[in-house]
Phi, psi and omega in degrees: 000127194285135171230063172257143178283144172258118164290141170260138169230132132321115161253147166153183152216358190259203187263353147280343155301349210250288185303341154305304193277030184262289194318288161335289235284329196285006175262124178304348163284338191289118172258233168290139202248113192251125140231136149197139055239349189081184172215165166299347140255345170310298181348304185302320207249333168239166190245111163352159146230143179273092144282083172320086186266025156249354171259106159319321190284296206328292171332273176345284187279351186299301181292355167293306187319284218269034190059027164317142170274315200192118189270162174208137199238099172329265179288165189300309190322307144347300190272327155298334149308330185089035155351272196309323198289310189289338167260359151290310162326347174264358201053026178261106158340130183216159172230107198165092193322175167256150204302317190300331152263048139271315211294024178256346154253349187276314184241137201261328187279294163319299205267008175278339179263331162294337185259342173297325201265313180309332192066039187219137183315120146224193175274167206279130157234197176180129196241179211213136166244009164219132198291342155283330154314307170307291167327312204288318210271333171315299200300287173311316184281312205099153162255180350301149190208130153246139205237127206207128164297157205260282211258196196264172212216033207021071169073013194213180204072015151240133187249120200243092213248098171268022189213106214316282192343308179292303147018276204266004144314297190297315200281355162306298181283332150326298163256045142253013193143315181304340181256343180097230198269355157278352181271353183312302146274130215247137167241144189234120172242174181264175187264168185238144164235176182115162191282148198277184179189135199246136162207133178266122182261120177262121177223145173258034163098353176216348196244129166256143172201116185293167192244182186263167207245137201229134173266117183252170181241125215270310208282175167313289232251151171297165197070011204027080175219146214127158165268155171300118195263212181222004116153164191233348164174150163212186208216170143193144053250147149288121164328123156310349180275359161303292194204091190283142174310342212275344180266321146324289167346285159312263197001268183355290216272356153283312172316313178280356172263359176295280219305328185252018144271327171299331180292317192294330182257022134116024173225125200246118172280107162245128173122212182268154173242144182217137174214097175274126196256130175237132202254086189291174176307295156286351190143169192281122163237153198263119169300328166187185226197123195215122188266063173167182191311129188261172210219114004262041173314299178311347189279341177248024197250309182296326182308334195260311216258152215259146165145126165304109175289324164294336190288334171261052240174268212309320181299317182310296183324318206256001182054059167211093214248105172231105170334329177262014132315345197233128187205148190256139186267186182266344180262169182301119147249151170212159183193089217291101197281108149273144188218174186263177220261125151132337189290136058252359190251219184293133205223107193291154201221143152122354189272124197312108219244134175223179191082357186289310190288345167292324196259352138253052136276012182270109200298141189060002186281144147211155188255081152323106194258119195246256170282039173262165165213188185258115113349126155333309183272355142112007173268187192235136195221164169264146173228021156213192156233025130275137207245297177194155183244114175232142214237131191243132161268166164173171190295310165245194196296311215278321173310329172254358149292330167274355197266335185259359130332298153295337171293309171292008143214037149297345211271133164230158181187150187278134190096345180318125180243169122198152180293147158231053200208041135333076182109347201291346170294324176315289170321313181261000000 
């Protein structure tokens, strides 16, 4: 193990950037610490970059200029744009698949077909590039449907439809626009039922190494009830009375035939593979494919997990990846999504948020930063609409469930939303 520093540049802002870059800060390897564009707890801990973190060139020569060791590429966009392909092309360490394995997120349509050549369960579809055809196969089919943009659509563009109305509502709002150039293509699925279950994969195009297994809760509202969010709290390890070994298992050994089907048509997948899962009556089938750290999954899958992260960052990059890097502690996260009041829909910015320092003198809590800045005047304001993530460890379930509750309401800001039935299917 090398004990040369690395400089880091972070693209990213949210509350899994913010918990990545905790994790980094904590490798005796982390040398100067980059974000950009950040948040207002990123700030703290790394120095901004005024950055275009979707221009491969933009990227690419800023970190040559300033000797970056190792890019780390948050959000989708970036890898789907070809980040990554330009900074390695740089001779630059990169953590991030290449646009050609983003495209398991970039396009939906794409990654439907990888797993049809793959031979791994999902739900049955079928896409559309023209919107009176698409209406016509709705019609005939019927709800319950989920009508999903082919491409990305910042967390949104699937409509989860229990009604023909809601349905042809969707595929409407889809070739009308509403999503931009993701909407172009429409993929229409059948629904899946059963409780859903997120497991994250770190891989370097030949090596798979599954992550600890996370429930996030999708909807606005307690009860899952509500429109479908970018998520509002989430809990790890899932119980076994849950997520059975005989289902891990599958989960696992699909993520590896993804990876190594892609490998066989000439594309080395390198970085997290995210695989959201419904874990049906036959068996876990995949709702989607996400090419990076899911969001707020990092915020409680990292917090558990012992491993120096730039050195398995590097591995990845370098394609020697070793499964006895990584190892998990026994205790419980959970971790509870503030948000401003009207989100996932219209949402006011700018409101002045206090108590984070309170709520984390609370053994085991940190206070994630999703959708925050600095104020002119040096305060701390919301700026999105996931706001923070507060995320508690302990030794049991209920414990940290009740302490991060508690954190969240030390925490005040005007408009502060949140569910207060996280985890509670775990429990009972």
């Amino acid at each position: 193990m090398s004990s040369t520093k690395v400089d880091i540049l972070l693209l990213g802002s949210g509350g899994r950037e913010h918990a990545l870059l905790a994790k980094l800060a904590e490798s005796p390897r982390a040398g100067r610490l980059f974000v950009a564009p950040g948040n207002g707890g990123m700030d703290a801990m790394a120095e901004p970059v005024d950055l275009d973190v979707e221009s491969p060139v933009e990227v690419a020569r800023w970190a040559r200029e300033m000797g970056i060791g190792l890019v780390v590429i948050g959000p989708e966009a970036p890898l789907v744009a070809g980040v990554a392909d330009a900074v390695r092309s740089a001779g630059i360490a990169c953590f991030g698949p290449n646009g050609d394995a983003a495209q398991m997120e970039g396009s939906k349509k794409f990654a439907k077909q990888v797993m049809a050549r793959a031979g791994v369960p999902t739900a049955a579809y079928r896409s559309f590039t023209d919107e009176e055809a698409c209406a016509a196969y709705v019609r005939q089919v019927g709800a319950p449907i989920v009508i999903k943009a082919d491409g990305l659509a910042a967390g949104k563009g699937v409509i989860v439809a229990s009604t023909l109305d809601e349905a042809l509502s969707g595929v409407r709002e889809c070739f009308s626009g509403a999503f931009g150039e993701a909407g172009a293509t429409v993929v229409v699925e059948e629904t899946l039922e059963g409780p859903e279950c997120s497991l994250l994969a770190l891989t370097d195009g030949t090596t798979v190494v599954p992550l600890a297994t996370a429930q996030d809760h999708k909807r606005a509202l307690d009860g899952d009830l509500g429109p479908n969010t970018g998520g509002m709290g989430v809990y790890s390890p899932v119980p076994s009375h849950l997520v059975s070994d005989e289902a891990l298992a599958a989960m696992v050994e699909i993520e590896r035939r993804v990876v190594s089907e892609l490998a066989s048509e000439g594309i080395t997948y390198s970085g997290c593979l995210y695989g959201g899962f419904m874990l049906t009556e036959e068996g876990p089938k995949v709702l989607e494919f996400n090419a990076r750290f899911g969001d707020p999954e990092t915020q409680v899958v990292l917090p558990r997990m012992k491993a120096d992260l730039v050195e398995v960052f590097l591995a990845c990059d370098a394609g020697t990846l070793d499964p006895e890097s990584i190892s998990w502690d026994d205790d419980w996260a959970v971790s509870v999504v503030l948000t401003s009041a009207g989100y996932p829909g219209h949402y006011e910015k700018g409101k002045v948020i206090t108590g984070i320092d309170r709520a984390e003198e609370l053994d085991g809590v940190t206070v994630y930063h999703a959708g925050t800045a600095v104020a002119a005047d040096g305060s701390l304001v919301t700026a999105g609409g996931r706001v923070l993530d507060v995320t508690a460890v302990a030794p049991t379930f209920e414990e940290a469930r009740a302490r991060a509750y508690q954190a969240c309401e030390l925490i005040d800001f005007d408009g502060k939303t949140y569910r207060s039935d996280i985890g509670l299917r775990a429990i009972r």
